[in-house]
Each structure stands twice: as structure tokens, then as C-alpha cells.
C-alpha positions as a Markdown table, in Angstrom:
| # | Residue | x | y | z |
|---|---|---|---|---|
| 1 | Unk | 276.0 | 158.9 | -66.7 |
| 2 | Unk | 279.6 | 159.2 | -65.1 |
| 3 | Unk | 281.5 | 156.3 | -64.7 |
| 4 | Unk | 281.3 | 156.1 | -60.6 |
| 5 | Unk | 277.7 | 155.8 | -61.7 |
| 6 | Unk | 278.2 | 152.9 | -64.2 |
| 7 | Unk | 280.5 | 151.0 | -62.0 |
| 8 | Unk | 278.0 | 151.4 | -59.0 |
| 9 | Unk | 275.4 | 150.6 | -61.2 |
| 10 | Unk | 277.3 | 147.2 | -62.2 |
| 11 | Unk | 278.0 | 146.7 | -58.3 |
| 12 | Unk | 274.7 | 146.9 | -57.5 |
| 13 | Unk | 273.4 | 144.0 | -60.5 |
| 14 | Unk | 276.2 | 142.3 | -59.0 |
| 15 | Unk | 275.4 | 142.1 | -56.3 |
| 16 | Unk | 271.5 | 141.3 | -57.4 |
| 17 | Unk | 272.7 | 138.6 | -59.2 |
| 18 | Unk | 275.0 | 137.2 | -56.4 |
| 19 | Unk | 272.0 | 137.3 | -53.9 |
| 20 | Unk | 269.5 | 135.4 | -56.0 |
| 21 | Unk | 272.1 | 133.3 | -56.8 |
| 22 | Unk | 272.2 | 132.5 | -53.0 |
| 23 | Unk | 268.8 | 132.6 | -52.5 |
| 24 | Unk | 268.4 | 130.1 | -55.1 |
| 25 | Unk | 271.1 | 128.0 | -54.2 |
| 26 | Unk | 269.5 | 128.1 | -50.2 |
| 27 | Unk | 265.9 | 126.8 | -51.9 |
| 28 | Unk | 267.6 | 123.8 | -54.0 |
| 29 | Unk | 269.5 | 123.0 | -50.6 |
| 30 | Unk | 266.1 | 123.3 | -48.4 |
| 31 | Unk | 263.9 | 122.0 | -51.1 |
| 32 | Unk | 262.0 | 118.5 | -49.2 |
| 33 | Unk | 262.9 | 115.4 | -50.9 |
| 34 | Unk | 261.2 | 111.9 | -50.0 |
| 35 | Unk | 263.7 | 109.3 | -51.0 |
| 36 | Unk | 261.0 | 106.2 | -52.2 |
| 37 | Unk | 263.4 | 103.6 | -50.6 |
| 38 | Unk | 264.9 | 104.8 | -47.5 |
| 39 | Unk | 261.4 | 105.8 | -46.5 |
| 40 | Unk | 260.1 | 102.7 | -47.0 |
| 41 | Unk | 262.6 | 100.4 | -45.6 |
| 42 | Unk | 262.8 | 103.0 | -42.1 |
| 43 | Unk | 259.0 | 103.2 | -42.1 |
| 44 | Unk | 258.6 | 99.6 | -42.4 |
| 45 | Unk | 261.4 | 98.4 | -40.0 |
| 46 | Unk | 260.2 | 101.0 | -37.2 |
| 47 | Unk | 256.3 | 99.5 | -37.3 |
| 48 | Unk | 257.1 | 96.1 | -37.6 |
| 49 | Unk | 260.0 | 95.4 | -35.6 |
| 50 | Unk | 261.8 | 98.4 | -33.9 |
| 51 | Unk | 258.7 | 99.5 | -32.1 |
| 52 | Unk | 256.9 | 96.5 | -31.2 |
| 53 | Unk | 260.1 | 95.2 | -30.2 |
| 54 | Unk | 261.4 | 98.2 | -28.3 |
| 55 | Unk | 257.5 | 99.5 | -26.4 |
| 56 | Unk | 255.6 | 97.5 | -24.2 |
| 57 | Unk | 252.3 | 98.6 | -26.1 |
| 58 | Unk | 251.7 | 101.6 | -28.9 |
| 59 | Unk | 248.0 | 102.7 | -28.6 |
| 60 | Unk | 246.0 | 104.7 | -30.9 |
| 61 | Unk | 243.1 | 106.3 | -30.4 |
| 62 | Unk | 241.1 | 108.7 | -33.1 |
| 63 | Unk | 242.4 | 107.0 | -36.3 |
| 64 | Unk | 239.5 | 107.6 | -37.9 |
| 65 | Unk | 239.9 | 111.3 | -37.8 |
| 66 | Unk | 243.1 | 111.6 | -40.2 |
| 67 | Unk | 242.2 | 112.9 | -43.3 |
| 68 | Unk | 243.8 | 110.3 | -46.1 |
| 69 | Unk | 243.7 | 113.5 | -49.2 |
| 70 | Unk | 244.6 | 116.5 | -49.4 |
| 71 | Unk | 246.9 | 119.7 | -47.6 |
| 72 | Unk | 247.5 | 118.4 | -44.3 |
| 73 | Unk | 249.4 | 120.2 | -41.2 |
| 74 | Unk | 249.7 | 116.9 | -38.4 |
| 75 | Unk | 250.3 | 118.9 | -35.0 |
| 76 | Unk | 251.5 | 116.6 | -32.7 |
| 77 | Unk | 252.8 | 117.3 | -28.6 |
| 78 | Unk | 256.0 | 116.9 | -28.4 |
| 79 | Unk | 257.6 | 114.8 | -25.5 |
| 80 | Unk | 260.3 | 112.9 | -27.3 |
| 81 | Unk | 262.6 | 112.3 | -30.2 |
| 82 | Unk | 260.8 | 109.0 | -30.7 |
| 83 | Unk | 257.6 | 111.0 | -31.9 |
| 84 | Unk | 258.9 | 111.2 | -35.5 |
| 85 | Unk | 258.4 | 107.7 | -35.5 |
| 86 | Unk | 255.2 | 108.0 | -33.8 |
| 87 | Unk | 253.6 | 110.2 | -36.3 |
| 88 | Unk | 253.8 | 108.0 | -39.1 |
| 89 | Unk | 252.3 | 105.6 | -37.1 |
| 90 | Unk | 248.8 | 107.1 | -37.5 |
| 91 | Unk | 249.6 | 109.2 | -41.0 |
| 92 | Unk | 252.2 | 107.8 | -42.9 |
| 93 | Unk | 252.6 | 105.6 | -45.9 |
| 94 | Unk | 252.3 | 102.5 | -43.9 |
| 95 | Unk | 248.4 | 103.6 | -42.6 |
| 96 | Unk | 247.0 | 105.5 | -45.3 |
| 97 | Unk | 249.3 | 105.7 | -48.1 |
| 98 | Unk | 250.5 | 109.0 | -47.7 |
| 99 | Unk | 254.1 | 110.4 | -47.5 |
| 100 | Unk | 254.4 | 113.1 | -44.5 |
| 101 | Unk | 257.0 | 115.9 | -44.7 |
| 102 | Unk | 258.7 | 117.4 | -41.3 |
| 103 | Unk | 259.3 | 121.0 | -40.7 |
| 104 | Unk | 262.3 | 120.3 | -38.0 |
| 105 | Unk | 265.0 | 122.6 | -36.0 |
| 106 | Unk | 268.1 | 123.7 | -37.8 |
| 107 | Unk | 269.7 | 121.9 | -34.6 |
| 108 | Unk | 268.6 | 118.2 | -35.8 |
| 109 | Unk | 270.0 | 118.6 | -39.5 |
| 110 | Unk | 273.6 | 117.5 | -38.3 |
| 111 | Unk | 275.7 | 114.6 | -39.1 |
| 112 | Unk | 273.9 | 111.3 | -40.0 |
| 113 | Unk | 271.2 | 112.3 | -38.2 |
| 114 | Unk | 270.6 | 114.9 | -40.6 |
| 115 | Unk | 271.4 | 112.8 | -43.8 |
| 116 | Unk | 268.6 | 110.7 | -43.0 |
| 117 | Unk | 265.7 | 113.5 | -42.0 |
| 118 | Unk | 266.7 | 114.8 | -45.4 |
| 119 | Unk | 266.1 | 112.2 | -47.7 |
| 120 | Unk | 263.0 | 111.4 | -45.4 |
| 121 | Unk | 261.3 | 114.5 | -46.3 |
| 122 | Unk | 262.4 | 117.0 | -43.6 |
| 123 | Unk | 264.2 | 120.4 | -43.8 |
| 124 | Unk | 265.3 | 123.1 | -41.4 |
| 125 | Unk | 263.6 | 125.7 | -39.4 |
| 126 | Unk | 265.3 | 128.2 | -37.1 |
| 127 | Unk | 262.8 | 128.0 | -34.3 |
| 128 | Unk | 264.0 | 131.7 | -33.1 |
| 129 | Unk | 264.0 | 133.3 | -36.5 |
| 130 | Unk | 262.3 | 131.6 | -39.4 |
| 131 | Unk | 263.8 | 131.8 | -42.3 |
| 132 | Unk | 261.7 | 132.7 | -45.9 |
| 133 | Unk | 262.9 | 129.6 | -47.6 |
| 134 | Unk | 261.6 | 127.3 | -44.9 |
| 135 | Unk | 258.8 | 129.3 | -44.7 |
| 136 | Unk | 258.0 | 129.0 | -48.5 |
| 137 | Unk | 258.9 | 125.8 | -48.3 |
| 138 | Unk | 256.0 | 125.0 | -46.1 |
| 139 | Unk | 253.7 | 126.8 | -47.7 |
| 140 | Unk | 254.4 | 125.2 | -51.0 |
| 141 | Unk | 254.3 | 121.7 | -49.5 |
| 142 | Unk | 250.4 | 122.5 | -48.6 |
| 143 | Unk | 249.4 | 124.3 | -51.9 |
| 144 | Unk | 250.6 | 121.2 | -53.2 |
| 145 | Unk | 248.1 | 119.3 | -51.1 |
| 146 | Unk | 250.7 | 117.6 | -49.5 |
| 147 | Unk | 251.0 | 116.2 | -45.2 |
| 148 | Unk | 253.2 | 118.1 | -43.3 |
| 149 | Unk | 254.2 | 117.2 | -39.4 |
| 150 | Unk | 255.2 | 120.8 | -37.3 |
| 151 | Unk | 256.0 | 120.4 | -33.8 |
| 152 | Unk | 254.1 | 123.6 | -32.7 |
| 153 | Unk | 255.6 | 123.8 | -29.5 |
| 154 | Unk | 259.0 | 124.0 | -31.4 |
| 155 | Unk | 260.7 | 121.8 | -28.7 |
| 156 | Unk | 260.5 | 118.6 | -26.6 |
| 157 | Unk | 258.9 | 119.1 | -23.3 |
| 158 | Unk | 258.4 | 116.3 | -20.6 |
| 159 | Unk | 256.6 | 118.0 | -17.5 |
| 160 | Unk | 252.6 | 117.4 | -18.3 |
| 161 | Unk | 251.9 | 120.8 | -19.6 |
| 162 | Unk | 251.5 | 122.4 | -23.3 |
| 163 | Unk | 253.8 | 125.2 | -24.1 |
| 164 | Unk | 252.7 | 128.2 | -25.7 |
| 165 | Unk | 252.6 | 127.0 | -29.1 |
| 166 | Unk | 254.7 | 129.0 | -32.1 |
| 167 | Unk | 252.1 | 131.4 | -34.4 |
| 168 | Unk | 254.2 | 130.0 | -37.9 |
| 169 | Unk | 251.7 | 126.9 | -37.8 |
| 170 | Unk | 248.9 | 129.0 | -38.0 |
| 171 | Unk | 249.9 | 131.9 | -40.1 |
| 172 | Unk | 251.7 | 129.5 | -42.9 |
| 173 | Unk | 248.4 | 127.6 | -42.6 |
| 174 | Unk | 245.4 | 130.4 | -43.1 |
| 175 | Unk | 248.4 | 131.6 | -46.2 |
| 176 | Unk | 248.4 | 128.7 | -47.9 |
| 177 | Unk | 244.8 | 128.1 | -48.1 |
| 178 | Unk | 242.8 | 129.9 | -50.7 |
| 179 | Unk | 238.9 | 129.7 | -51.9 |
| 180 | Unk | 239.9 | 126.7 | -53.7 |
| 181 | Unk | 241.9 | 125.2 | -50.9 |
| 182 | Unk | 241.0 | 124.0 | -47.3 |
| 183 | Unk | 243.8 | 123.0 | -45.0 |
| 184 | Unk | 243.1 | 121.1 | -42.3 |
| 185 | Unk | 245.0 | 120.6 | -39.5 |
| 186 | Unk | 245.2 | 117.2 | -37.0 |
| 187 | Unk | 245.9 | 117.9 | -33.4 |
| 188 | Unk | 248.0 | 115.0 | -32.0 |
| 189 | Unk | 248.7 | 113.8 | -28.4 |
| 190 | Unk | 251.3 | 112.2 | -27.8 |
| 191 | Unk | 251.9 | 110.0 | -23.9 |
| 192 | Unk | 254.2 | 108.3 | -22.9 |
| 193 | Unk | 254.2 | 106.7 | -19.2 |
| 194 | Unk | 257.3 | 106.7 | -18.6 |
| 195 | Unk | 259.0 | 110.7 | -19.7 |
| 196 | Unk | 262.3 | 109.3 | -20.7 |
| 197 | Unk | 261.1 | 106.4 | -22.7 |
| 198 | Unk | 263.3 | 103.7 | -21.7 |
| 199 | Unk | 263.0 | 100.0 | -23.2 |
| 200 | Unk | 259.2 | 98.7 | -22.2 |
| 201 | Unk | 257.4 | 102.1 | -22.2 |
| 202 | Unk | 253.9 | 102.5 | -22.9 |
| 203 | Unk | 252.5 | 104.7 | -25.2 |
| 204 | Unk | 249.7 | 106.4 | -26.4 |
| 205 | Unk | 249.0 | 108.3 | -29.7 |
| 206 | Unk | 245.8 | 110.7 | -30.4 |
| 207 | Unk | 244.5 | 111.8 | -33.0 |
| 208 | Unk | 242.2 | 114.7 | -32.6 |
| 209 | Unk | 239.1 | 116.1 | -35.5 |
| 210 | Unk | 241.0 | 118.9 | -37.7 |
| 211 | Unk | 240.4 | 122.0 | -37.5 |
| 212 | Unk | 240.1 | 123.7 | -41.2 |
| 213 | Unk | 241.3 | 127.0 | -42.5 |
| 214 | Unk | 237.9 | 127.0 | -44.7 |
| 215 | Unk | 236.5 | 127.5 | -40.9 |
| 216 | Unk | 238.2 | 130.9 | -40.0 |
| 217 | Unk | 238.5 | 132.4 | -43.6 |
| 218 | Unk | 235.6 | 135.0 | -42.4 |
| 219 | Unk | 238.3 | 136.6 | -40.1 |
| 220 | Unk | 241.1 | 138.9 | -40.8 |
| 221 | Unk | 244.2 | 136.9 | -42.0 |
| 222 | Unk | 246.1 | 138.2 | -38.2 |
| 223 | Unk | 242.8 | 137.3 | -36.5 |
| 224 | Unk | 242.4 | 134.6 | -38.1 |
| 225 | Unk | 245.8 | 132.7 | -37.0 |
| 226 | Unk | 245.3 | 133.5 | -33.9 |
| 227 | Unk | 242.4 | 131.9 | -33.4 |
| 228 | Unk | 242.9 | 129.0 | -35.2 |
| 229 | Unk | 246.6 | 129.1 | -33.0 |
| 230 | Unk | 243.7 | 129.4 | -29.7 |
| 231 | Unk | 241.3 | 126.8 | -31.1 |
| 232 | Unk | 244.6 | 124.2 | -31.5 |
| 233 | Unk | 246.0 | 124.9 | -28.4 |
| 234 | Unk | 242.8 | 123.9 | -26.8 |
| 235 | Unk | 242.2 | 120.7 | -28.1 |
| 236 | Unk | 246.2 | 119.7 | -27.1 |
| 237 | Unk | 245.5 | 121.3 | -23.7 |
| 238 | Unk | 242.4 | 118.4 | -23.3 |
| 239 | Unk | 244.6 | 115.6 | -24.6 |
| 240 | Unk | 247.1 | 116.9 | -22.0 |
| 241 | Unk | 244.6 | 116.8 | -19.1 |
| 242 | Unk | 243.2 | 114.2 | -20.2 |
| 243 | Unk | 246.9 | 112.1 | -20.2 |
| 244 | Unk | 247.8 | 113.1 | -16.9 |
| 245 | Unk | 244.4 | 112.3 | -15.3 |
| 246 | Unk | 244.7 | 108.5 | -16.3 |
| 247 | Unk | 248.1 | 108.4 | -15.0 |
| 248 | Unk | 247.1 | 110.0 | -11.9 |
| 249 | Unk | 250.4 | 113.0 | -12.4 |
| 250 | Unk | 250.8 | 116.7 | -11.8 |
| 251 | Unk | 252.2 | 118.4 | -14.0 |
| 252 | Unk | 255.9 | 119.4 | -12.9 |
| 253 | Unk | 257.1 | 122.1 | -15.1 |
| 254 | Unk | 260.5 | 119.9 | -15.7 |
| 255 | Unk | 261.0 | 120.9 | -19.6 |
| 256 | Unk | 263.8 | 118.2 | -21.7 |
């Protein structure tokens, strides 16, 4: 072996090395992380006093549909930045004893803002180009028969309508699960009568029957995330029509 060839050789495990260094170094930083008091004290102070205090009435409807054990994906709408706190309201510690993880957008990791989603058990997703780590991540965080909140329509929309919703629920759902385990995944609607939720704004949170991996496994893996992505989309599509015929609205196509 010539020398050029020994020193491009030792480039090239340098350059390994350097990469899984990074790579590692990207999955300590992404890694979720619950921390045991911050979650409790925000949890607690938003059900007890900030909300209550803050909207004029929080309604739930479907409680009895959230499965209290095992890999959960919660797939709420998503209409505003208060529907983080709305989530735990029907899945969280403080309702059935259960910590719940949030896949978020790279954009919302910033500042303080993003101090506190991190110690509160969320980590970054680039929306446009998912990265592997958050992926894995994911993925992980259901084989470990853990909850997990992903916005599937990836932003916040306010016009009456559900957006085409992103395939990564799906397809990091139908990977995770296995013969041995079934994920199920909880549609969520979320209303609120007034778009821009200003002080004394009604609310309504639904929970809809999951829909289980165990139920498409017959399918090709492609097939089978896009029908489960088809099947989801459906049932948020009903809690859509369903909101906008109580409040007598049309849908407006106005997007936050």
C-alpha cells in the first residue's frame, strides 16, 4: 500500500470517526427528556389555574377513548399554540398518569421557549426535511411504549379546514409497530370559538377511537401508511365539520 493510500485511508476513518462523533453528539442533544418537576409544576398550574382562569369553558368530549398503556401517537388539529396545553388536558399525567412527549418544529426550540419544551419532553423536527435523529427518536419513544403528541398537519391553521396532513406520522407509526407491538393512534379535535383565542374563549377538546397499526399490518408497509394517513385524516375531517356546523361558520381558507 503506498503511502497516498495510507494517508487516504487514515482520512477516510477520520472522517468516519468525526461523523459518528456528530451523529452521536446530534442524538444526546435530540434525545427527549421529561424533567419530573418542571412537568409537574407547568402541568398542574395550566389545569388548575392558568386555564380555568384564562377560558370561559374547556370541554371534553371522548375521554373515554384515550388509551391509559401502551405506544401512543395523540394526533391532535392544530389551531393554536395553546393546544400544547390542551393535549395534556385529556392525556397527560394530570388525567391518566402518563407523561406525553412532543415531536415539535425546529422553529419553536428557541430561546426560553425552547428551554422549557425541552425539559418537558419535546424535540425538534424540520417539518420540510426530517431529519434521521428525530425520526429515530420517534420511533424509539413508541417501541418504548411511550405517548407521543405530533401535530400532523405540521402547522397551525385557523380557517375551518384540515390540511393535508404530513405521511411521517403514519410511516414512523406502521415502523415502529411489530407482531408484538400495536400502536394506536388518538385523533384529536381541537375548537376554539373564537380563532385567535383571546381572554374568555371557549373551547372544545375531542378525543376520537384510535386507530391501530395491528389494523393495517395485512398491507404493504407503503400501502399501509397511506391508509392509515387516509383513515386519520377522515376522522379529523368529521371533527372539523362537525365544529363548524355547531358554530354555524364556513370555512375561510385564512391559514395562521
Amino acid at each position: 500500500m503506498t503511502p497516498s493510500a495510507v494517508l487516504a485511508r487514515g482520512d477516510s476513518s477520520g472522517s468516519l470517526r468525526s461523523n459518528r462523533a456528530q451523529s452521536m453528539a446530534k442524538d444526546n442533544e435530540f434525545t427527549p427528556y421529561i424533567s419530573p418537576w418542571l412537568s409537574a409544576l407547568v402541568y398542574r398550574f395550566g389545569k388548575s389555574l392558568f386555564l380555568p382562569y384564562y377560558f370561559k369553558s374547556v370541554t371534553v368530549q371522548g375521554q373515554e377513548n384515550m388509551p391509559t398503556e401502551g405506544a401512543v401517537i395523540l394526533a391532535p388539529m392544530h389551531r393554536s399554540r395553546w393546544d400544547a396545553f390542551m393535549v395534556p388536558n385529556v392525556g397527560g399525567r394530570l388525567v391518566i398518569g402518563r407523561e406525553v412527549y412532543f415531536m415539535v418544529t425546529t422553529d419553536e426550540m428557541k430561546s426560553i421557549q425552547g428551554w422549557v419544551i425541552r425539559r418537558m419532553g419535546g424535540f425538534p423536527v424540520n417539518t420540510k426535511k426530517p431529519s434521521r435523529d428525530s425520526l429515530r427518536n420517534a420511533i424509539n419513544l413508541l417501541k418504548a411504549e411511550k405517548s407521543m403528541a405530533i401535530f400532523p398537519e405540521g402547522n397551525i391553521f385557523k380557517d375551518g379546514t384540515v390540511h393535508r396532513l404530513k405521511a411521517g406520522l403514519s410511516r414512523m407509526a406502521m415502523q415502529a409497530a411489530s407482531d408484538d407491538l400495536n400502536v394506536k393512534i388518538v385523533p384529536i379535535g381541537l375548537y376554539y370559538d373564537q380563532p385567535d383565542v383571546p381572554w374568555g374563549t371557549n373551547a372544545i377538546i375531542r378525543v376520537g377511537k384510535p386507530l391501530e397499526t395491528d389494523s393495517y399490518k395485512k398491507l404493504s408497509g407503503r400501502e399501509a401508511a397511506k391508509q392509515l394517513n387516509q383513515d386519520l385524516t377522515g376522522v379529523l375531517e368529521v371533527f372539523q365539520a362537525d365544529f363548524n356546523a355547531a358554530a354555524g361558520v364556513e370555512p375561510t381558507g385564512e391559514t395562521a
